[in-house]
TITORMAR-151764 format. One line per 3 residues: for each residue x, y, z of C-alpha. Coordinates in pm, 1 decimal, padded with zeros to 6 digits, always signed. Layout:
! TITORMAR-151764
X Y Z; ...
//
This chain:
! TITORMAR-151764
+00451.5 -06591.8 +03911.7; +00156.1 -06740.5 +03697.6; +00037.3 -06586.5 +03422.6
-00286.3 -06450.6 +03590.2; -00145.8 -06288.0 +03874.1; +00114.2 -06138.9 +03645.2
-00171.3 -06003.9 +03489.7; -00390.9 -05894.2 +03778.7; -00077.8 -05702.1 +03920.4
-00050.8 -05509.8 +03565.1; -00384.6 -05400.0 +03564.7; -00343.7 -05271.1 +03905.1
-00059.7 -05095.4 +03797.0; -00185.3 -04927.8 +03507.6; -00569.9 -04873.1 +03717.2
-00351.1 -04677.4 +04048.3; -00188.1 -04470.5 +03771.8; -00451.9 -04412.0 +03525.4
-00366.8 -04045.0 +03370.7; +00001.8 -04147.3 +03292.7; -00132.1 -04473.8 +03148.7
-00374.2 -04270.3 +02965.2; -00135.6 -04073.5 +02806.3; +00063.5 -04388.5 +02723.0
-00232.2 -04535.6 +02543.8; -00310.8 -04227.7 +02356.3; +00062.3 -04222.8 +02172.9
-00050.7 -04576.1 +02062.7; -00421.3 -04497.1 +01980.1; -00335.3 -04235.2 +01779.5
-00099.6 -04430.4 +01545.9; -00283.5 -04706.2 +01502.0; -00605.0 -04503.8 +01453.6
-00464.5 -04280.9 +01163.4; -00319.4 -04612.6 +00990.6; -00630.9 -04761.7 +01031.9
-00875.4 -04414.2 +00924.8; -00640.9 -04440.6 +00584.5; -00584.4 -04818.9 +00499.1
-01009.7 -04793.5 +00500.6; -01074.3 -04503.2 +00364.5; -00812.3 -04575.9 +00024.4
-01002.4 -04917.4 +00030.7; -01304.2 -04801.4 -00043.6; -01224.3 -04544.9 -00303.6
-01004.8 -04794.8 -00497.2; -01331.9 -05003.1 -00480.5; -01541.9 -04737.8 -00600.6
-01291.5 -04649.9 -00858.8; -01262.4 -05043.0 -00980.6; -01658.5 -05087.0 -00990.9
-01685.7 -04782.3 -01201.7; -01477.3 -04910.7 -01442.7; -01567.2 -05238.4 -01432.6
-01937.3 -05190.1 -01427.9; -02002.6 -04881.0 -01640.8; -01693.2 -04848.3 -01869.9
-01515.8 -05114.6 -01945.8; -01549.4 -05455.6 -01941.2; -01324.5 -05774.9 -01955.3
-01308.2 -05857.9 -02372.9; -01199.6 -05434.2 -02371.4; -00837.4 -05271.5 -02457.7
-00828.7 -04923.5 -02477.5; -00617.4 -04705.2 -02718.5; -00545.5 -04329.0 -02616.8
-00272.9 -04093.9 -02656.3; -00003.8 -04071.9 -02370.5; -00218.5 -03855.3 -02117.7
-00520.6 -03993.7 -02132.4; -00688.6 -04261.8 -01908.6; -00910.2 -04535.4 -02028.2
-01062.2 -04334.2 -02366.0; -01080.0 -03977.4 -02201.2; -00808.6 -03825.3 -02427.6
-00752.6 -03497.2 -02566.8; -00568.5 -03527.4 -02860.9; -00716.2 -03603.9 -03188.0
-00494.1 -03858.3 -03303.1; -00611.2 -04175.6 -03440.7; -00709.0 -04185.9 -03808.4
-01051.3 -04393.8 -03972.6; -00768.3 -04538.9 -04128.3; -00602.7 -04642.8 -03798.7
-01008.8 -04785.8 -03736.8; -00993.8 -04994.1 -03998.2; -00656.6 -05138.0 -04006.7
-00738.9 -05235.2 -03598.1; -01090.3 -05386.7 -03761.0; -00923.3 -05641.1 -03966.4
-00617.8 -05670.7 -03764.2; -00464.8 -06041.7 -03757.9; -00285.8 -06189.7 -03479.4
+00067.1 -06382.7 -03610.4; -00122.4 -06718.1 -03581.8; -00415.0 -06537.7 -03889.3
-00634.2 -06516.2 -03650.0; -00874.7 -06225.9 -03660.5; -00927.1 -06115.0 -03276.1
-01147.4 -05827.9 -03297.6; -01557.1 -05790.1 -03271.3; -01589.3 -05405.6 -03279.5
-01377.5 -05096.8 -03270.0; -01550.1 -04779.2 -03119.8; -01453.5 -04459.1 -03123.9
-01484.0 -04103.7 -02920.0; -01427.2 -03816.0 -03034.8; -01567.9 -03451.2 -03032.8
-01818.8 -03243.3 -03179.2; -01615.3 -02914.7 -03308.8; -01766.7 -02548.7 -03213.3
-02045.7 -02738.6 -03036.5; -02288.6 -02471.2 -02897.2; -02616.2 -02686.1 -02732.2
-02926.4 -02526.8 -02627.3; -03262.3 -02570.3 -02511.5; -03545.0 -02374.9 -02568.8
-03327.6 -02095.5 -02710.3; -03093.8 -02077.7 -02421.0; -02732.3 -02230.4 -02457.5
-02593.6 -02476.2 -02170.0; -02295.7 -02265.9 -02083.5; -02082.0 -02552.4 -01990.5
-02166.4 -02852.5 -02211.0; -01947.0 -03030.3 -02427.8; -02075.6 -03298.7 -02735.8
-01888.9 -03575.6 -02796.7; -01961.9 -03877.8 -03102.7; -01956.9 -04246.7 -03014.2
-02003.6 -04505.8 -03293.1; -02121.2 -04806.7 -03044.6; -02455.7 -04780.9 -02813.0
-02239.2 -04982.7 -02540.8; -01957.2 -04728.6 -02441.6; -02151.7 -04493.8 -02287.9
-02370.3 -04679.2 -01970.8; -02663.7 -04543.8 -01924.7; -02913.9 -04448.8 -01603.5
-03059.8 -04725.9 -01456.4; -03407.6 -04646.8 -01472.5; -03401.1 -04887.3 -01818.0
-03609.0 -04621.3 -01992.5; -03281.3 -04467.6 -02126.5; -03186.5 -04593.2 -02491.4
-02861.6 -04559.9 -02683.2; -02764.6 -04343.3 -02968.0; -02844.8 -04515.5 -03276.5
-02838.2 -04247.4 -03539.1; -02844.7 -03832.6 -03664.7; -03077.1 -03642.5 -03439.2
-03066.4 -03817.5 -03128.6; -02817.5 -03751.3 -02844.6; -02783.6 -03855.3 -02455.0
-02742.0 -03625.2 -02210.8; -02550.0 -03590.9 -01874.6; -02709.6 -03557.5 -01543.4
-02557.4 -03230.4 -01535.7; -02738.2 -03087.0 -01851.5; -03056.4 -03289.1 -01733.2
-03056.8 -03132.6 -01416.0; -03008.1 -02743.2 -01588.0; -03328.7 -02846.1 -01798.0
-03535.1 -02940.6 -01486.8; -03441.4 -02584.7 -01367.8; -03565.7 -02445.1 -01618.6
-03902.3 -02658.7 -01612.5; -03916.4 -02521.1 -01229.2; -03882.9 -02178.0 -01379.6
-04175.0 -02286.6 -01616.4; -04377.0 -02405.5 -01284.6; -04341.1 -02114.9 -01107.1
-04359.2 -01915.8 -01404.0; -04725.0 -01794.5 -01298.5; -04594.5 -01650.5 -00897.8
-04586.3 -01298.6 -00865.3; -04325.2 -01182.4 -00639.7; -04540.9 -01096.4 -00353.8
-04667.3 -01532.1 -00428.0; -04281.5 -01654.2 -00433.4; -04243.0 -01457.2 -00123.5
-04515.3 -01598.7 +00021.6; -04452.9 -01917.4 -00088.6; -04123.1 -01918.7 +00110.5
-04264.5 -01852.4 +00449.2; -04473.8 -02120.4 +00376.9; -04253.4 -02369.2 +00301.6
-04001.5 -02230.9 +00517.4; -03693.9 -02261.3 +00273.7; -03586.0 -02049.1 +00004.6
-03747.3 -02056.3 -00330.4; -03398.1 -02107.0 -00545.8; -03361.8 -02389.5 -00233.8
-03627.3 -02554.7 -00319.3; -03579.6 -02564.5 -00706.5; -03237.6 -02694.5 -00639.2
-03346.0 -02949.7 -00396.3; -03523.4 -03076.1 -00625.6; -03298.4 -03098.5 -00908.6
-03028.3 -03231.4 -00749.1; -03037.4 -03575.6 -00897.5; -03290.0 -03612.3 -01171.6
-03285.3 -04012.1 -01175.9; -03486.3 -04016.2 -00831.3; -03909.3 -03935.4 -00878.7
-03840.5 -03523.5 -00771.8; -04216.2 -03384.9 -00717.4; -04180.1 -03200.8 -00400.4
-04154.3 -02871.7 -00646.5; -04488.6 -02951.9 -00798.4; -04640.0 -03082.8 -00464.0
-04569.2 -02748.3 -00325.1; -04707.9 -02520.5 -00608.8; -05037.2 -02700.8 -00527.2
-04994.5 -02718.9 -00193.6; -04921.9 -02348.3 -00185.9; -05249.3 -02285.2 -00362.6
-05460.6 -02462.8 -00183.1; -05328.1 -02311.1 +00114.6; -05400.4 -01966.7 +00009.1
-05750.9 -02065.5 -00134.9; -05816.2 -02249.3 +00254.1; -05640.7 -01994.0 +00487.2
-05437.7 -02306.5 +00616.5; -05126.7 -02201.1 +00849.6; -04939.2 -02466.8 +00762.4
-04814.7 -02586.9 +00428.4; -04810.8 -02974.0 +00522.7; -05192.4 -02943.5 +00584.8
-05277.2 -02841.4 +00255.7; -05033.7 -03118.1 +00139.1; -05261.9 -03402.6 +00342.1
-05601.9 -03261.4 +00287.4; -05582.5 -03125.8 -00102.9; -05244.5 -03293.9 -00319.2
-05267.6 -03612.0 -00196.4; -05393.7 -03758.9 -00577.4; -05129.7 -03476.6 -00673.7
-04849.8 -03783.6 -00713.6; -05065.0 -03965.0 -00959.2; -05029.5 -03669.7 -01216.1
-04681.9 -03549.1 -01210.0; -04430.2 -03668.7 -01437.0; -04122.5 -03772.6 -01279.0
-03832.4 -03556.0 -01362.5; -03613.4 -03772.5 -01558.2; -03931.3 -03880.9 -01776.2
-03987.0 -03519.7 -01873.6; -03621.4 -03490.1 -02028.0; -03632.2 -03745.5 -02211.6
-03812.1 -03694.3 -02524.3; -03753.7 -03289.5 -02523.4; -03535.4 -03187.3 -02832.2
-03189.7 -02973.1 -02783.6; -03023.5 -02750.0 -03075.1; -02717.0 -02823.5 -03164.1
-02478.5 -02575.8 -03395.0; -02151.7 -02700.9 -03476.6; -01900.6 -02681.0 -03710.4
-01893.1 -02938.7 -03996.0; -01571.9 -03076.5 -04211.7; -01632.5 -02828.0 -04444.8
-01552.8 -02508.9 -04212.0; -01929.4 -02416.5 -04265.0; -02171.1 -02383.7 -03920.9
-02483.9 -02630.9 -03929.5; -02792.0 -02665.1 -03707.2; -02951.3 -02962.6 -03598.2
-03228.2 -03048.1 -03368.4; -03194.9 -03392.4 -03122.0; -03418.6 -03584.8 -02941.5
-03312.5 -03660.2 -02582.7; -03322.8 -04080.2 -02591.5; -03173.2 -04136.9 -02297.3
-02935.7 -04024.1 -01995.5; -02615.4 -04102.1 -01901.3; -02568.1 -04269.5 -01591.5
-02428.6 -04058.6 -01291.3; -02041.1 -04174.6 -01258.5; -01731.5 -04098.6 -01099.7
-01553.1 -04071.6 -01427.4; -01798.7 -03971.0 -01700.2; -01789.0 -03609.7 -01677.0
-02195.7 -03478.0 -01625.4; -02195.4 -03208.9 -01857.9; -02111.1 -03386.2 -02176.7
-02384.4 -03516.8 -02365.2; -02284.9 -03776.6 -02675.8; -02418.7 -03865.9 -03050.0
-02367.4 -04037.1 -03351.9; -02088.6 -03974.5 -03574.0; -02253.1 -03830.6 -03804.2
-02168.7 -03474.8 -03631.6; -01822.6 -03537.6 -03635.1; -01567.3 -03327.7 -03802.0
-01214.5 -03306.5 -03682.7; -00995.0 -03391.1 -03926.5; -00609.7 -03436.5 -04033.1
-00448.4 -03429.6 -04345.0; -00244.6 -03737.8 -04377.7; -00098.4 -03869.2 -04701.8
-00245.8 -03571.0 -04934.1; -00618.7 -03672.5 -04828.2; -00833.5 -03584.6 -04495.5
-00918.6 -03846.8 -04240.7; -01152.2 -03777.0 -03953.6; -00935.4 -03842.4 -03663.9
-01071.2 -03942.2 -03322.5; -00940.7 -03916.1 -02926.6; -00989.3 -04272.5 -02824.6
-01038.4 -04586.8 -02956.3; -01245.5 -04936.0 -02755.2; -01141.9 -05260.1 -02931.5
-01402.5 -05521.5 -02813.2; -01237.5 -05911.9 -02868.5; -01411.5 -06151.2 -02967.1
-01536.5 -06405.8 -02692.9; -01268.5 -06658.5 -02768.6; -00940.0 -06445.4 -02688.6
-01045.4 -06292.9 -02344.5; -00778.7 -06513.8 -02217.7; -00518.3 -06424.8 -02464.5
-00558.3 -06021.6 -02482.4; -00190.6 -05931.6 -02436.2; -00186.6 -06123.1 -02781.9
-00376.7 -05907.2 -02917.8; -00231.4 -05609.7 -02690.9; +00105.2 -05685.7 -02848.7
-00010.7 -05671.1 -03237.2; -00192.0 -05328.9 -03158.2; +00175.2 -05199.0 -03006.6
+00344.3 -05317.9 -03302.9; +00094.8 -05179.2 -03524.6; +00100.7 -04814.3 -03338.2
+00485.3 -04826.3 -03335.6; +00520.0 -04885.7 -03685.8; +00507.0 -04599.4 -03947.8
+00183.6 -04724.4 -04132.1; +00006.2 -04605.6 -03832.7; -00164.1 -04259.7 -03888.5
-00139.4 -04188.0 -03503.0; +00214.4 -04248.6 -03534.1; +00265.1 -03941.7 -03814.7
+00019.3 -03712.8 -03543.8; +00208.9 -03777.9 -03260.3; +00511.4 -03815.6 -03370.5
+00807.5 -03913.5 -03130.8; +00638.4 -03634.5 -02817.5; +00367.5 -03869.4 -02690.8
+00331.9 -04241.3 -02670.3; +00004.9 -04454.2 -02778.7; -00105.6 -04602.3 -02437.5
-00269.5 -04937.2 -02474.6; -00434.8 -05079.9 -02192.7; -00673.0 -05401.0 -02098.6
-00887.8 -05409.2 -01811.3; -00667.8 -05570.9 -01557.1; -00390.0 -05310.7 -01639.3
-00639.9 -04974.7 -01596.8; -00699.0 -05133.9 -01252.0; -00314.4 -05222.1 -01149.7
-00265.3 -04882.2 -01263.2; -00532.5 -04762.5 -01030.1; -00402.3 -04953.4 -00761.0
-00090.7 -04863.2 -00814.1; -00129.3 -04544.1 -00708.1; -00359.8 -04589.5 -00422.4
-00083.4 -04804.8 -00316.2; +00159.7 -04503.2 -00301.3; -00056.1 -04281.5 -00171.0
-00150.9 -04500.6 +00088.6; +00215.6 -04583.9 +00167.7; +00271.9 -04186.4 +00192.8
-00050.9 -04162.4 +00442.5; +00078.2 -04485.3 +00631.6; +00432.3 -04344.4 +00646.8
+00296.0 -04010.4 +00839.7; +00040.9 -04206.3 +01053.0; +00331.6 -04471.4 +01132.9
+00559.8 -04173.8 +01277.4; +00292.8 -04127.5 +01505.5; +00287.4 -04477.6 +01629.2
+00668.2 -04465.5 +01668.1; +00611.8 -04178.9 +01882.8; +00398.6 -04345.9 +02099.5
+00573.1 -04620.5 +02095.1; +00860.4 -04376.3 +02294.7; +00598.2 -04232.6 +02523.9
+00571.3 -04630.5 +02649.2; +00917.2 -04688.6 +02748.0; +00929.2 -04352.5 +02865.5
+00667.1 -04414.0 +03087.3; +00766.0 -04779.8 +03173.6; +01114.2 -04655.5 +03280.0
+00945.6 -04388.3 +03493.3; +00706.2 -04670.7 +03644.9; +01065.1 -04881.8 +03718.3
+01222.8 -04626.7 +03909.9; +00895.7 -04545.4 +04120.7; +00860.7 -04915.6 +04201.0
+01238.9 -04971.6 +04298.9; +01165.2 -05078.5 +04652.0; +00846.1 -05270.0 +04569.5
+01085.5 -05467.6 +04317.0; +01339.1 -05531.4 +04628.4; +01034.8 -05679.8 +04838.3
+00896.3 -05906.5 +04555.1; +01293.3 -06030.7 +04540.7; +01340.7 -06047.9 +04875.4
+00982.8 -06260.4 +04890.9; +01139.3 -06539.6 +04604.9; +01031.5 -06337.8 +04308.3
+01254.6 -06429.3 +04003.6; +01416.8 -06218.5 +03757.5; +01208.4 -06368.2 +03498.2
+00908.2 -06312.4 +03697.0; +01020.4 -05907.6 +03722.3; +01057.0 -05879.6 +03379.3
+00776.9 -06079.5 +03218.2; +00555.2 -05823.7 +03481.6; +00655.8 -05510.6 +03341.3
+00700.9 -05684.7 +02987.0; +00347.7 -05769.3 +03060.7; +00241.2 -05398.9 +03155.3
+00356.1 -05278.1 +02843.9; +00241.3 -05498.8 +02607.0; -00133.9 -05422.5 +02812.5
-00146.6 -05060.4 +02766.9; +00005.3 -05114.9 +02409.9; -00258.8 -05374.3 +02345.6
-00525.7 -05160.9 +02442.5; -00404.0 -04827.4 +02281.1; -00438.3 -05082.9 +01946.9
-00777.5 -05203.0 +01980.0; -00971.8 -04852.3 +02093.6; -00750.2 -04721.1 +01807.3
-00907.2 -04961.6 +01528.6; -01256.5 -04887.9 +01621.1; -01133.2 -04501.0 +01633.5
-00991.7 -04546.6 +01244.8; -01312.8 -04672.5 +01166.9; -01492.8 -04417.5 +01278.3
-01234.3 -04165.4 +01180.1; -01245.5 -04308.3 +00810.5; -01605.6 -04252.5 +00782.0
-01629.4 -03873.9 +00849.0; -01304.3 -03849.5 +00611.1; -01573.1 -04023.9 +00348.5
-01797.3 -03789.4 +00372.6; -01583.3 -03512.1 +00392.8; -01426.3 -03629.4 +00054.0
-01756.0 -03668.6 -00082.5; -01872.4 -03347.9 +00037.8; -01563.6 -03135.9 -00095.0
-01392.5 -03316.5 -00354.6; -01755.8 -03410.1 -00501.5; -01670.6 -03736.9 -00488.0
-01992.4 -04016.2 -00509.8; -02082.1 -04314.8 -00388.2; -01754.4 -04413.7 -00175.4
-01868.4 -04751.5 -00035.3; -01718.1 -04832.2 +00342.3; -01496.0 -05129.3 +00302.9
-01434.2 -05320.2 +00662.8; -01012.6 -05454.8 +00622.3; -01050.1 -05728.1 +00862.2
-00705.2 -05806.5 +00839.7; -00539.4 -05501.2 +00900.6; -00721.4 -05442.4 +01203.5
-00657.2 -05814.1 +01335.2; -00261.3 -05690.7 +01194.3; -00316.5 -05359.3 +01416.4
-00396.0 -05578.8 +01766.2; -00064.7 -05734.8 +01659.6; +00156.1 -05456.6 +01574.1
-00004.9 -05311.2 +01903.4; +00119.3 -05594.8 +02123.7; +00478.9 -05621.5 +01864.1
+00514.6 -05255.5 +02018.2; +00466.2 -05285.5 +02350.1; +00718.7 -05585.7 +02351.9
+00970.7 -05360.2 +02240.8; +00926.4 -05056.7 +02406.2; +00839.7 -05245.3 +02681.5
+01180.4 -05469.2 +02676.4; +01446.5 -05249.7 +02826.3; +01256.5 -05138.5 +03110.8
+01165.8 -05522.8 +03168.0; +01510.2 -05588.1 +03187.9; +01610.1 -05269.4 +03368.6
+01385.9 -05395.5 +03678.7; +01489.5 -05731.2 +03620.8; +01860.3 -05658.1 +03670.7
+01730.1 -05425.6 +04018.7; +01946.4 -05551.5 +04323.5; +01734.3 -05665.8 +04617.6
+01936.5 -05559.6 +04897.7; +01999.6 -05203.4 +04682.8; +01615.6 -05182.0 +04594.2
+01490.2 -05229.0 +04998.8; +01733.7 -04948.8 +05076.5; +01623.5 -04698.0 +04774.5
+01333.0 -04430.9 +04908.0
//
């Protein structure tokens, strides 16, 4: 039989015996759609992952130093020294060399109680950064660094509790019986709307303001509707108000914290800039100059500030030679000159880490977790794959006599079996494909989901051409072998036996 009509006659078969073939293909869409849903959806949050740290926090001329624990510079432990700072300053490679452009530090702000117009931020944390490039700022290029005392960047988080309160200021004039009002008007909660509007205070939020005036003039015109008074009255309202991230910057926060000396100080700060809305920078910290810092350790009969983290920048001629300069910072922290050394002692290891090795590390554990996820899904596949050959061997003992009349006709036992080979290896085929453009769609509404309850932001969807073209494949790789014994079952079928079998 040619190829064609051994096709045509599949179809037929599969087409006259569509709900068991629809199961068939459902064992086999299943699997390959749950492989597929995971393979994209871990590819796009290792992307997300990788582009945060390679975009906002570090960058290819980085290592970072941190206690065992930690990840990139988000440590806990107070452990290296200014001593520690300066040694890795001057450090020289074995050649004399001298490798490294700066050395920054993070650390924390003890007893660190922040406030804004006399009411604390119940959540926020300071921390101290020596260089304006660790932290990366919002994108709105309005934003500057900390470059001294009395400035400090904020989170989104702590932004977005100050434009509460400035909503609180802007409704400050509403009677109940207005806020009431107000909400049948706009037809949404009044706490809604405030946090609507606050919900990310990068973006040009004015639909608060917009709706105070619009809210007046409707009372003052009788208008029904609240999106009337918005196109007759506040049009020019956009002109005048201040976009949301504009008024935070600028405003001044207290801070009270506790200084080397045991004794509480004040200080006032002037918000310079925001920090940029990442996966991994925590939104309620806000950062400044180490001049509030006062953790300290008393090593060798004298107190050093000590610090959780440590960013050695390379200068631009050793990019290509950090594990160099990797390897002298090891030796250095394993030796007992190092003050990090005497702090952790033999408990915790100093993890030191370039670029390339945050994101193997990252990968590396996608990579497992995807292997776990793929492991499940595959199950699945395997039983479909079972469902195929149970249904093939099924379809082989139905077709017993129609197998004797295609013998009897000259049919070969090739021709038998590469037919019901071929049968398989369609439904299998076709299981695959509808399966890949399920996982697709699957993957996205796990993307949201994990965005929506895990709070995670800005997972990009990453299309994995090849493991869907490696799905057809493994689709087709199935059906050949659950499709192979019931090939050669009917294959073996005697003629005379088969026109006799009702």
């Amino acid at each position: 039989m040619r190829l064609g009509e051994i096709l045509r006659l599949s179809w037929t078969n599969i087409w006259n015996h569509k709900m068991r073939s629809l199961l068939a293909i459902l064992g086999v869409l299943i699997g390959v759609g749950a492989v597929i849903a995971i393979v994209t959806m871990t590819e796009g949050l290792q992307t997300a992952i990788e582009t945060t740290f390679t975009h906002d926090i570090l960058r290819a001329d980085t290592i970072s130093i941190t206690s065992e624990g930690g990840f990139a510079f988000f440590g806990s432990t107070q452990a290296f020294s200014d001593r520690d700072v300066e040694y890795i300053k001057n450090l020289k490679l074995s050649t004399g060399e001298s490798p490294v452009k700066v050395t920054d530090v993070i650390g924390r702000v003890r007893g660190d109680v922040l406030s804004f117009e006399g009411r604390r931020f119940l959540d926020s944390t300071v921390r101290v950064i020596t260089s304006p490039d660790v932290i990366p700022l919002s994108g709105d290029q309005k934003s500057q660094p900390v470059t001294g005392k009395g400035q400090v960047l904020v989170g989104v988080g702590t932004a977005a509790s100050m434009c509460e309160r400035f909503k609180e200021k802007d409704f400050g004039s509403f009677s109940d019986k207005d806020k009431e009002d107000f909400a049948k008007l706009a037809k949404d909660k009044f706490d809604e709307i405030i946090k609507q509007d606050c919900e990310h205070v990068l973006k040009d939020p004015r639909k608060a303001e917009l709706l105070v005036c619009a809210y007046k003039k409707a009372k003052q015109t009788n208008a029904s509707e609240i999106t009337d008074a918005l196109k007759k009255e506040c049009a020019d309202s956009l002109t005048r108000f201040t976009p949301m991230a504009d008024r935070v910057r600028g405003q001044t926060l207290h801070l009270k914290y506790l200084a080397a000396d045991s004794t509480i100080k004040e200080d006032d700060l002037k918000i310079v800039g925001i920090v940029k809305d990442t996966q991994f920078i925590r939104s309620d910290v806000s950062y400044v100059s180490v001049d509030y810092h006062s953790d300290t350790e008393l090593l060798d009969g004298t107190e050093r500030r000590v610090y959780t983290g440590l960013i050695v920048s390379v200068n631009k001629e050793f990019i290509n030679r950090l594990k160099e300069v990797k390897d002298a910072l090891d030796a250095y922290f394993k030796s007992p000159q190092a003050d990090a050394r005497k702090i952790l002692g033999s408990e915790k290891k100093v993890e030191i880490n370039t670029l390339d090795e945050i994101i193997s590390q990252i990968r590396g554990e996608i990579g497992k977790f995807t292997a776990f996820m793929g492991a499940i899904a595959a199950v699945a596949l395997l039983v479909g794959m079972i469902g195929v050959m149970n249904v093939m061997l099924i379809t082989v003992k139905e077709r017993t006599r129609e197998i004797g009349v295609m013998k009897a006709t000259g049919a070969t036992n090739g021709g038998v079996l590469r037919l019901f080979l071929s049968e398989a290896i369609l439904i299998c085929s076709i299981g695959a494909l509808v399966g890949v453009f399920l996982g697709v769609g699957g993957s996205k509404l796990v993307i949201k989901a994990m965005e929506a309850v895990f709070e995670i932001k800005d997972i990009p969807f990453v299309f994995v051409w090849v493991w869907y073209i490696v799905a057809v494949i493994v689709g087709m790789l199935v059906g050949i072998v659950s499709g192979v014994y019931p090939a050669w079952s009917a294959a073996r079928v005697n003629p005379i036996e088969a026109l006799r079998y009702e």
